[in-house]
C-alpha positions as CSV (number, residue, x, y, z in Angstrom):
1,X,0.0,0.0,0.0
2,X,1.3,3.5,-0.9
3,X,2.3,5.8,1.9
4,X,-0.1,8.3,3.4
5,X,3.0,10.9,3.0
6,X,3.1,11.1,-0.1
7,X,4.3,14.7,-1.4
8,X,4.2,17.0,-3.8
9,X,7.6,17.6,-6.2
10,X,10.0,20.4,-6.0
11,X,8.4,21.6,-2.0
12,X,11.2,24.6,-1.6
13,X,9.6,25.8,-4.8
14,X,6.1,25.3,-4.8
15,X,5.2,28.8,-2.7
16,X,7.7,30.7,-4.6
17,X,7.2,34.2,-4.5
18,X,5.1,35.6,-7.7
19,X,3.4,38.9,-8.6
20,X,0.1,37.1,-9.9
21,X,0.7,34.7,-6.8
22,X,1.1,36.6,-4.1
23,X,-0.2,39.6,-5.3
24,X,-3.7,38.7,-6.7
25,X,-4.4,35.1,-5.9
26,X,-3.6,35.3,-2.1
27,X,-4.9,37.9,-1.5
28,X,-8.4,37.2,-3.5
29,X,-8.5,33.3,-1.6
30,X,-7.9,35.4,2.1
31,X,-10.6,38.1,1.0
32,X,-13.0,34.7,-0.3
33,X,-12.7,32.6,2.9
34,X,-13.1,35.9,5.6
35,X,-16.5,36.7,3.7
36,X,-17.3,33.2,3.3
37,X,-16.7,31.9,7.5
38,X,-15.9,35.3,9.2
39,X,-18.5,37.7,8.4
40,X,-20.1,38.1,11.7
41,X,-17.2,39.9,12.1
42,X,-17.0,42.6,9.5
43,X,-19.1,45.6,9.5
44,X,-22.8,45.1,8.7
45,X,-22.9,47.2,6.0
46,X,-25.9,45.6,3.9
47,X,-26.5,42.7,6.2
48,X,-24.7,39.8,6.0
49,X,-26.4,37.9,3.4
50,X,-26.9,40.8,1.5
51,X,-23.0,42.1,1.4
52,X,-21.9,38.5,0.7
53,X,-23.7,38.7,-2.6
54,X,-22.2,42.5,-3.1
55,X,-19.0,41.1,-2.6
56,X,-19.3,38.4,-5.2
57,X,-20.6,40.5,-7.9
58,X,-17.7,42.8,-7.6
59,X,-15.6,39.8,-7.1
60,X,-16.4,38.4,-10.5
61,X,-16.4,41.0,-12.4
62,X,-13.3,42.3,-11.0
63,X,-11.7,39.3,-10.6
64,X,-12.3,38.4,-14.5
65,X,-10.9,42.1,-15.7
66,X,-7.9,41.6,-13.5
67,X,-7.4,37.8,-15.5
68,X,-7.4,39.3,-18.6
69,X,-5.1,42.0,-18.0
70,X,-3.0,39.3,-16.3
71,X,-3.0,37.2,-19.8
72,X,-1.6,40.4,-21.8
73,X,1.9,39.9,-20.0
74,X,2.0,36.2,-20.8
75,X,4.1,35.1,-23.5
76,X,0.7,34.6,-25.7
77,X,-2.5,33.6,-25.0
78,X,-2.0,30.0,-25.9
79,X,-4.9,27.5,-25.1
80,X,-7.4,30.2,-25.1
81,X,-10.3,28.5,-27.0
82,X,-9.5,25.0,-24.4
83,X,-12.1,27.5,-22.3
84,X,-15.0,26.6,-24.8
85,X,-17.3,24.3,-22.9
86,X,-17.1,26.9,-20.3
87,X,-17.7,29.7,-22.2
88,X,-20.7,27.6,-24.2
89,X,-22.2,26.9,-20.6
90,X,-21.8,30.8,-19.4
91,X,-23.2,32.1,-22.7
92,X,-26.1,29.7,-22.8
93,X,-27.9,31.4,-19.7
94,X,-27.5,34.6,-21.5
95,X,-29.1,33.5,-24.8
96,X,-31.9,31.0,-23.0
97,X,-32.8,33.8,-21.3
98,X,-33.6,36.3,-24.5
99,X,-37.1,35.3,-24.8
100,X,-38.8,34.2,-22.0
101,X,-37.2,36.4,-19.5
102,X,-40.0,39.6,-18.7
103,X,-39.1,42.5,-15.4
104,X,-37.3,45.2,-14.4
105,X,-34.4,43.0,-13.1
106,X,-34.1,40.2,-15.6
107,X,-30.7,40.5,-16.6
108,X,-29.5,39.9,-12.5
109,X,-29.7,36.5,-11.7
110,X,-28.9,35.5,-15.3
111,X,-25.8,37.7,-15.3
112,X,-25.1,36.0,-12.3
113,X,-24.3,32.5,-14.0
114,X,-22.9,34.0,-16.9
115,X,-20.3,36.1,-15.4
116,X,-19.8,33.1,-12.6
117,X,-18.6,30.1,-15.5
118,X,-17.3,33.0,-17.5
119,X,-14.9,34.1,-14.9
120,X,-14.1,30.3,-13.8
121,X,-12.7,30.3,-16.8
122,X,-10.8,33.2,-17.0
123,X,-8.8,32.6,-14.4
124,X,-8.3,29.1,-14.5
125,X,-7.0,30.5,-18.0
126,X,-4.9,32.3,-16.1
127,X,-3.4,30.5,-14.0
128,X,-2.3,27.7,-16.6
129,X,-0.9,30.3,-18.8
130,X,1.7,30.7,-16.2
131,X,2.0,27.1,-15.6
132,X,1.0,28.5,-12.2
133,X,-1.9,25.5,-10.8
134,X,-0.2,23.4,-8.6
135,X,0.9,26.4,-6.6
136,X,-2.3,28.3,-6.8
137,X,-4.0,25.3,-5.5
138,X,-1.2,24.8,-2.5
139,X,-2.1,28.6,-1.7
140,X,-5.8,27.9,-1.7
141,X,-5.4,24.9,0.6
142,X,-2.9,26.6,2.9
143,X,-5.3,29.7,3.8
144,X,-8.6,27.6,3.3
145,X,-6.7,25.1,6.1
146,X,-5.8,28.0,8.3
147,X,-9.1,29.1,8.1
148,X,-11.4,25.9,8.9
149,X,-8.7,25.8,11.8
150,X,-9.6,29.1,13.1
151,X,-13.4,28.8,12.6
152,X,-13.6,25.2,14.6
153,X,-11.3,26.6,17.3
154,X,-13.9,29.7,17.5
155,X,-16.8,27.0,17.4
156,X,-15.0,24.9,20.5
157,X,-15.0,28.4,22.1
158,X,-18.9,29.1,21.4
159,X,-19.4,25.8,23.1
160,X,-18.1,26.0,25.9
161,X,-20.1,29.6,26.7
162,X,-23.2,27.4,25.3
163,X,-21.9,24.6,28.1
164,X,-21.1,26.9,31.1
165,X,-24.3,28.3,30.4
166,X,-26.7,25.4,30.1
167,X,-27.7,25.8,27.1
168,X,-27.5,22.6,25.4
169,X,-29.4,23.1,21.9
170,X,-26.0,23.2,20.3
171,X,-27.5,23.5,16.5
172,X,-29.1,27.0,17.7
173,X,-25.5,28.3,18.2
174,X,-23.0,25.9,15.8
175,X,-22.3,26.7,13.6
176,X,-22.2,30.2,13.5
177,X,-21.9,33.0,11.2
178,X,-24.5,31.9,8.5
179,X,-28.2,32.7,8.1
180,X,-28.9,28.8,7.8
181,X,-27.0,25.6,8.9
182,X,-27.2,24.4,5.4
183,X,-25.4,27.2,4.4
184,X,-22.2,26.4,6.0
185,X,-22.4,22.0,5.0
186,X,-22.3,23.6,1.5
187,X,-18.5,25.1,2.6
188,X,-17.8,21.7,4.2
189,X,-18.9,19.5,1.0
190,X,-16.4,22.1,-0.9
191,X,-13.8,22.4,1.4
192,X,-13.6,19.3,3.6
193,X,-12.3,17.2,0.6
194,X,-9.0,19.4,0.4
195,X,-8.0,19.5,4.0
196,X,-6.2,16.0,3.5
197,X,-3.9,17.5,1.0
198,X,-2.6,20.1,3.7
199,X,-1.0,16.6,5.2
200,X,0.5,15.1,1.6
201,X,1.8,18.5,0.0
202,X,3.3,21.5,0.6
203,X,6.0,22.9,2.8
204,X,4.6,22.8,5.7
205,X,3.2,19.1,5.9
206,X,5.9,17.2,7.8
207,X,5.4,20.4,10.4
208,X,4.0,18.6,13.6
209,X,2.1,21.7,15.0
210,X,0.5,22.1,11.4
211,X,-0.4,18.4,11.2
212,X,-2.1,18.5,14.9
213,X,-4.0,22.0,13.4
214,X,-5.1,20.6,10.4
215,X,-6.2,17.2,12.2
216,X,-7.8,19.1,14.6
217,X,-10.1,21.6,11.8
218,X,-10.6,17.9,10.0
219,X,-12.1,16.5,13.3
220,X,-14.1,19.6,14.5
221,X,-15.6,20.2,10.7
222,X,-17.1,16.1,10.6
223,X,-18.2,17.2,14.4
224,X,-20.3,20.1,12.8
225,X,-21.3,17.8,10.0
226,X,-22.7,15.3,12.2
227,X,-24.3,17.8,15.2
228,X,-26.6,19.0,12.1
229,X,-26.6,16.0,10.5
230,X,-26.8,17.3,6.7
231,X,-27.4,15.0,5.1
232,X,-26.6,16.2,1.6
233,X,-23.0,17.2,2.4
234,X,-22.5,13.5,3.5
235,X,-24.1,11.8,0.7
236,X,-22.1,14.2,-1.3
237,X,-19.0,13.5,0.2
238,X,-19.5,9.6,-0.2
239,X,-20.3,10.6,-4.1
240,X,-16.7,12.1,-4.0
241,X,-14.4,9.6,-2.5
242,X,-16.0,6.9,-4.9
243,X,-15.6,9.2,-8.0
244,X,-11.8,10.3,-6.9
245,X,-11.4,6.3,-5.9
246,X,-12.1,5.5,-9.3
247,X,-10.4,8.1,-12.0
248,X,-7.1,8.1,-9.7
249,X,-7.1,4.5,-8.7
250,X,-4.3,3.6,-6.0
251,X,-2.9,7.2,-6.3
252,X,-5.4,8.7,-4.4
253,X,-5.7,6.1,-1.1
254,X,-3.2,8.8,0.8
255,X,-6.1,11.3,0.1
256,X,-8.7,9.0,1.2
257,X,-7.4,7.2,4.0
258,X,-6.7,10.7,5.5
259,X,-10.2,11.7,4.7
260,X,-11.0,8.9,6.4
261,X,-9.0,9.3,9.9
262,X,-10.5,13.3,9.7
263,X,-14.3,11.2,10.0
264,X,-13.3,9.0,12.6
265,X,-11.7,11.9,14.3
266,X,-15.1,13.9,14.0
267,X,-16.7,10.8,15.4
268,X,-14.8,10.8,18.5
269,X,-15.3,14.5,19.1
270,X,-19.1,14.3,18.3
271,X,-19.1,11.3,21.1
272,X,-17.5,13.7,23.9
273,X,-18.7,16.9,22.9
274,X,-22.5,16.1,21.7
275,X,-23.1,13.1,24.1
276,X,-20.8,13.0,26.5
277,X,-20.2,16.4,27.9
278,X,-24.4,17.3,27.7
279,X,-25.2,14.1,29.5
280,X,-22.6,15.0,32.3
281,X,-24.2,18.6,33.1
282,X,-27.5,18.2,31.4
283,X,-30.8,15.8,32.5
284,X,-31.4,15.6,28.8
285,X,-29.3,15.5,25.4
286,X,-30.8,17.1,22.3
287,X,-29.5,15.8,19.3
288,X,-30.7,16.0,16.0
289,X,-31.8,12.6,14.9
290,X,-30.7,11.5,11.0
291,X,-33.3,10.6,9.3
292,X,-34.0,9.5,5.5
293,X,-36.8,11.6,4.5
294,X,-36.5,14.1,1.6
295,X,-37.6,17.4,4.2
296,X,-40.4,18.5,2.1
297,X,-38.2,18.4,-1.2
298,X,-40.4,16.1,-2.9
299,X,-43.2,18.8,-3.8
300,X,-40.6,21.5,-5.2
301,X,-39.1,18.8,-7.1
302,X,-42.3,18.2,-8.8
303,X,-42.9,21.7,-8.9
304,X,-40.0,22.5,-11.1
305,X,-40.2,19.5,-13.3
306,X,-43.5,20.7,-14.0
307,X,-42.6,24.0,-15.0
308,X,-39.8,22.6,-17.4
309,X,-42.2,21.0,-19.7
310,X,-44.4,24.2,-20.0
311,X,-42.0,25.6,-22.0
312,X,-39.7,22.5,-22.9
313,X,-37.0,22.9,-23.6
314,X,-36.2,26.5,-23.2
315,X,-38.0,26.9,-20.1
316,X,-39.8,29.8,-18.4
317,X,-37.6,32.1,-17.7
318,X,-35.3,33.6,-15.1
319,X,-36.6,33.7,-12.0
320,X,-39.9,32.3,-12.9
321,X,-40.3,30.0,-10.0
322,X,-40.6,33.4,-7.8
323,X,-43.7,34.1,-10.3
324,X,-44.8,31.3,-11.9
325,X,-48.7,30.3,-11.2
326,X,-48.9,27.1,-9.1
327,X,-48.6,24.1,-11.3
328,X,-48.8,20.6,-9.0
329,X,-51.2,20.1,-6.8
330,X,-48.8,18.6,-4.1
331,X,-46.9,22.2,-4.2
332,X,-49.7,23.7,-4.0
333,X,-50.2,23.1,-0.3
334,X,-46.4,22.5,0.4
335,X,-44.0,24.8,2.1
336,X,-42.9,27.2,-0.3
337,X,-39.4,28.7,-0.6
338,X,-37.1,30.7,-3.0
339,X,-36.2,27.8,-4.7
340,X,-36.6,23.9,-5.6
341,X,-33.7,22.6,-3.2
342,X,-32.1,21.3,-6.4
343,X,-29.8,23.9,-8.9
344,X,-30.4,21.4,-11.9
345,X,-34.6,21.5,-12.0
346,X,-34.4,24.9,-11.2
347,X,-32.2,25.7,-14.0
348,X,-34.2,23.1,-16.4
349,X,-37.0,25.0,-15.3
350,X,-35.9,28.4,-15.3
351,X,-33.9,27.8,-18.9
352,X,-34.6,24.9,-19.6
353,X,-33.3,21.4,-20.4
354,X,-30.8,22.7,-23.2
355,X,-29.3,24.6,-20.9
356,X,-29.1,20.8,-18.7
357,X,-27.7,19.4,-21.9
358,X,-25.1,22.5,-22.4
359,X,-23.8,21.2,-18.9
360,X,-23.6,17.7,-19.3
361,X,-21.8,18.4,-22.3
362,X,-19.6,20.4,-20.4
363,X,-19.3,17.9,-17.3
364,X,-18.4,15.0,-19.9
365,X,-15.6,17.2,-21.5
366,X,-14.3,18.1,-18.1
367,X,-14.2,14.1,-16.8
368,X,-12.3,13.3,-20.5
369,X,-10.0,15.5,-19.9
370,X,-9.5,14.8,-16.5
371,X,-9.0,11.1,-17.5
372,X,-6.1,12.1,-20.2
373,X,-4.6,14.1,-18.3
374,X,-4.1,11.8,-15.3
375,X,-3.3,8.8,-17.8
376,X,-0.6,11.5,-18.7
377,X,0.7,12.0,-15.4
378,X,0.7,8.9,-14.0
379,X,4.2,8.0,-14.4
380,X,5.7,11.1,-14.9
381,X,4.1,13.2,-12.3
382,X,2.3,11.2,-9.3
383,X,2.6,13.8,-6.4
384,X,0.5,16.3,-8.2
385,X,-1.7,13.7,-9.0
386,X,-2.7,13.8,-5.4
387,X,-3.5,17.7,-5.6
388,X,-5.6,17.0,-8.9
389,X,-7.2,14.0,-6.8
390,X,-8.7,16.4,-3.7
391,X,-10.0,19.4,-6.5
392,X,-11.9,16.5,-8.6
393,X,-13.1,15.8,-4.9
394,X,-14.7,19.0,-3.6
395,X,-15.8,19.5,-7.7
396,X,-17.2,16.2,-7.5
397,X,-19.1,16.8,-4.0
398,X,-20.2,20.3,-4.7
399,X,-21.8,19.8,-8.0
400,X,-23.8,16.4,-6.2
401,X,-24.4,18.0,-3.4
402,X,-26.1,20.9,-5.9
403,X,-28.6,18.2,-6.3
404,X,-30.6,18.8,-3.2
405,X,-29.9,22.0,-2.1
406,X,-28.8,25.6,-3.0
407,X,-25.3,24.9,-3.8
408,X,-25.2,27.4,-6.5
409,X,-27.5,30.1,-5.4
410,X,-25.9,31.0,-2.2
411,X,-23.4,33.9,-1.6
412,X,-20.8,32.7,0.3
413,X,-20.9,28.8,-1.1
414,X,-20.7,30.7,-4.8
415,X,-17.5,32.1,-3.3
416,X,-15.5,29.4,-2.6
417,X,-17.1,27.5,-5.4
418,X,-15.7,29.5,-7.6
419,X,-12.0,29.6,-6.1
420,X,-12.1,25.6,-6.2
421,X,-13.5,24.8,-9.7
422,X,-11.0,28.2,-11.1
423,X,-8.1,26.7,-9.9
424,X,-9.5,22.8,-11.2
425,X,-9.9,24.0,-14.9
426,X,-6.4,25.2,-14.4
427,X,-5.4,21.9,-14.6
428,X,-8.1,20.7,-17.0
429,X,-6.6,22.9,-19.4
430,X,-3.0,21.0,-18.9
431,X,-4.4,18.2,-20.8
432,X,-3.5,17.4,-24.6
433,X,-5.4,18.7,-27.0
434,X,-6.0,18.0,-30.6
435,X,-5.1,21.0,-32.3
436,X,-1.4,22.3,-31.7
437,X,-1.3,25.8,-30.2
438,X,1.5,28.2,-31.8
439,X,2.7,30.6,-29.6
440,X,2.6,34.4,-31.5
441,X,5.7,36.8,-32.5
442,X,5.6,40.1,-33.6
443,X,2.7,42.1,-34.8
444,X,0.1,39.2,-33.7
445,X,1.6,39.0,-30.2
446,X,1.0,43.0,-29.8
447,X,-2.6,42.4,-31.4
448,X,-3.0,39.6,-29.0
449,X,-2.0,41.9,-26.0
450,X,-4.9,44.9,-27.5
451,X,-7.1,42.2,-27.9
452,X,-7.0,40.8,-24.5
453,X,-7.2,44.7,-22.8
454,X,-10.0,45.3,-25.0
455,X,-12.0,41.9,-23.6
456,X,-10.7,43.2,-20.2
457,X,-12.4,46.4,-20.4
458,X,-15.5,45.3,-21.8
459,X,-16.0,42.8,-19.2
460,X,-15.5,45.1,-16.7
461,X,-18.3,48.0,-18.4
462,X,-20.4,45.4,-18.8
463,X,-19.9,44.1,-15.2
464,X,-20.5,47.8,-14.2
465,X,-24.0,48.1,-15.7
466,X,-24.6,44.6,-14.4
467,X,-23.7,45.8,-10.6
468,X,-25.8,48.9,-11.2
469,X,-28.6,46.8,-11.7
470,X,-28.0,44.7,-9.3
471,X,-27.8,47.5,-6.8
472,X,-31.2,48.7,-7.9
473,X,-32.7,45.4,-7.3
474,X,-31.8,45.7,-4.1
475,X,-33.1,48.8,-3.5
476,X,-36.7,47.4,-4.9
477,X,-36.6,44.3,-2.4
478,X,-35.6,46.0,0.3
479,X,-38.6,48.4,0.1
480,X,-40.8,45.6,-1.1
481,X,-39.3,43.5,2.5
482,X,-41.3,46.3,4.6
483,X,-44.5,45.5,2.7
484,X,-43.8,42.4,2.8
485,X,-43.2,42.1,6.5
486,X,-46.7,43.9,7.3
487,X,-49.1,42.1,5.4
488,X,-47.7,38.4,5.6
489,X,-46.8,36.3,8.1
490,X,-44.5,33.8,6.0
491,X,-40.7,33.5,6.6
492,X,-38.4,35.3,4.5
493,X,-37.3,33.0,1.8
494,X,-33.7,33.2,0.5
495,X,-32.9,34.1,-3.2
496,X,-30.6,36.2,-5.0
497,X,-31.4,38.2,-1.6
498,X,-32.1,37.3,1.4
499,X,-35.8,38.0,0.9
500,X,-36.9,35.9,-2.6
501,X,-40.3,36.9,-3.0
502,X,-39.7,39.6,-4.6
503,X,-39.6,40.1,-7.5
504,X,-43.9,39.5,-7.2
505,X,-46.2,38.5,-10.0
506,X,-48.4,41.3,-11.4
């Protein structure tokens, strides 16, 4: 059996210090992961839900200027059409969207998409066109390790107040910082599946005080899992390890069998700190039973599969299931919310089931790739194999995991979402292709260069109307919110904002 210390090549190099490394992409993954787990602690300035979305606008279309501007001081802009089943999946929302979609705000939630894949690729772009992936992706799991550190040390600290002061409905105070519990399992089926790699590559892995850290943000993350028993980051998760299991094969049992000593880990501390500990001071332990129903899913599902065939296949526009008159009977009298609990039937029935084949295309051109590529560096390259192995991982569980809940709806999940597949198309884009790339000279290397500052700054005007309208949208729902709030008694439902009623049908 291979060794679980298995490490990535060339360590004293591999955080090397870099203007697009240490300049842009650490900074950007530190700025991600405060907003993302910390942002009880910044100022209020729209609400947390509300500035998490801000910040993501501005982060995409910033951070997809900044890529292109990056690519103009590359050699040339080799590999630049490799983005196409990205850019086929971005554009797709934009042109599915052209006649169905009615409303002041239509453009917002389908800009959302579009600039979301579009930027994915434009930094994963560029990234690989300064060969730069492995090390972008040993920064990303440095600071995102560093950070689920911090926040399960902070969450051992909100227990013991919630201990000392008998109150022993943990789920009402852990995990903290989000709206809804569900909202942080989506950050644990993206980042839980890279906090093994903190222990196989890097610097810093055969560092015994980073080991116990990282062991100890592995074990406290499963203990959150299991105290709120979400179900869909575990099922997710499983999805994972099999996936990774079977592309990498033998290479990736360091990855797993670590993953696997974080669960048991997160067993143990679930044992003392949700039974043991309560049943010491308290008559009574509360803890949320796991249970195999579908929580009311079952009539949204039907719901949006409904609504995809109205229009089939092009759907019935963005937003629609905010508007739409009541199709099924069963969801009729269900609970309603902002959205199906699955990104897929929302999308089939929001823009229908091309846009579903669009991304199947795009998800079978990925895994392809993916196979070639690791084919390709089996022999040659093994240790980066294992990096490749965890990103496929958290890919793998955040798209399944997209399949019951709100994966790709919700602010801070989008986030890191987007830092994680960005730097996984990176390496997607190391695979052989077909068609031989020539790199430019001359007079086409200095159109190149105006080409790619052009693209640059039409990205970013266009991402400037798009925030303006954005920013208007809020200022509709947040008047509409007080209305709202005086004449209805329902819960606020989480969309683009926090409240997703609006906007309302005429």
């Amino acid at each position: 059996m291979m060794s679980a210390k298995v490490g990535c090549r060339n360590d004293s190099d591999m955080l090397r210090p870099s203007g697009f490394g240490f300049v842009f992409l650490l900074p950007l993954f530190t700025c991600v992961l405060i907003v993302a787990l910390f942002a009880d602690f910044l100022p209020p300035l729209l609400g947390n839900y509300s500035g998490q979305r801000f910040f993501l606008v501005v982060q995409l279309v910033v951070v997809g200027g900044a890529a292109l501007i990056f690519s103009c001081f590359a050699p040339n802009a080799s590999g630049f059409f490799k983005n196409w089943p990205l850019f086929v999946l971005s554009f797709s929302f934009f042109v599915l969207s052209l006649s169905v979609s009615a409303g002041p705000y239509r453009w917002v939630e389908p800009g959302l998409y579009v600039f979301f894949f579009l930027v994915v690729a434009l930094l994963g772009w560029a990234i690989w066109l300064r060969r730069y992936f492995v090390h972008a992706s040993l920064l990303w799991v440095i600071v995102s390790s560093i950070a689920c550190f911090l926040y399960g040390a902070m969450s051992l600290t909100v227990y013991a107040f919630a201990i000392t002061g008998d109150f022993s409905n943990l789920i009402d105070v852990i995990p903290w910082g989000f709206v809804n519990m569900r909202y942080w399992s989506h950050l644990a089926t993206w980042l839980l599946p890279l906090l093994p790699l903190s222990l196989l590559c890097g610097p810093l892995r055969f560092n015994r005080l980073w080991r116990l850290s990282v062991f100890a943000a592995g074990g406290l993350w499963w203990w959150i899992l299991f105290l709120t028993t979400s179900r869909g980051s575990m099922v997710s998760l499983a999805v994972a390890f099999v996936a990774v299991l079977i592309i990498f094969g033998r290479l990736a049992l360091p990855w797993f069998l670590i993953s696997m000593r974080f669960l048991l880990l997160g067993v143990a501390i679930w044992c003392v700190l949700s039974w043991g500990v309560p049943g010491l001071i308290f008559d009574e332990v509360l803890v949320r039973g796991l249970h195999a129903g579908s929580s009311g899913r079952v009539p949204l599902w039907l719901e949006a599969f409904a609504m995809s065939l109205e229009n089939f296949p092009f759907g019935m526009g963005a937003q629609s299931w905010l508007t739409h008159t009541i199709l099924s009977d069963e969801y009729r009298v269900a609970a309603r919310l902002g959205h199906p609990h699955n990104m897929y039937l929302m999308w089939a029935a929001e823009y229908g089931w091309l846009l579903i084949a669009v991304l199947l295309v795009f998800i079978a051109v990925t895994l392809r790739r993916l196979v070639v590529l690791t084919e390709r560096w089996r022999c040659c390259r093994p240790d980066d194999l294992v990096l490749l192995a965890g990103f496929v991982g958290a890919a793998v569980a955040g798209f399944a995991h997209a399949g019951v809940s709100a994966v790709f709806m919700v602010p801070a999940t989008m986030c890191v979402g987007f830092a994680v597949l960005a730097i996984l198309w990176a390496f997607v884009l190391d695979a052989p292709h077909k068609n031989r790339t020539f790199g430019l000279v001359g007079r086409q290397l200095i159109l190149q260069k105006w080409g790619m500052a052009t693209a640059a700054f039409v990205l970013v005007l266009v991402g400037a109307l798009w925030f303006r309208q954005v920013f208007h949208y809020h200022e509709a729902m947040e008047q509409d919110l007080v209305e709202y709030g005086q004449s209805n008694s329902a819960l606020i439902l989480p969309r683009f904002w926090l409240h997703g009623n609006y906007p309302r049908p005429e």
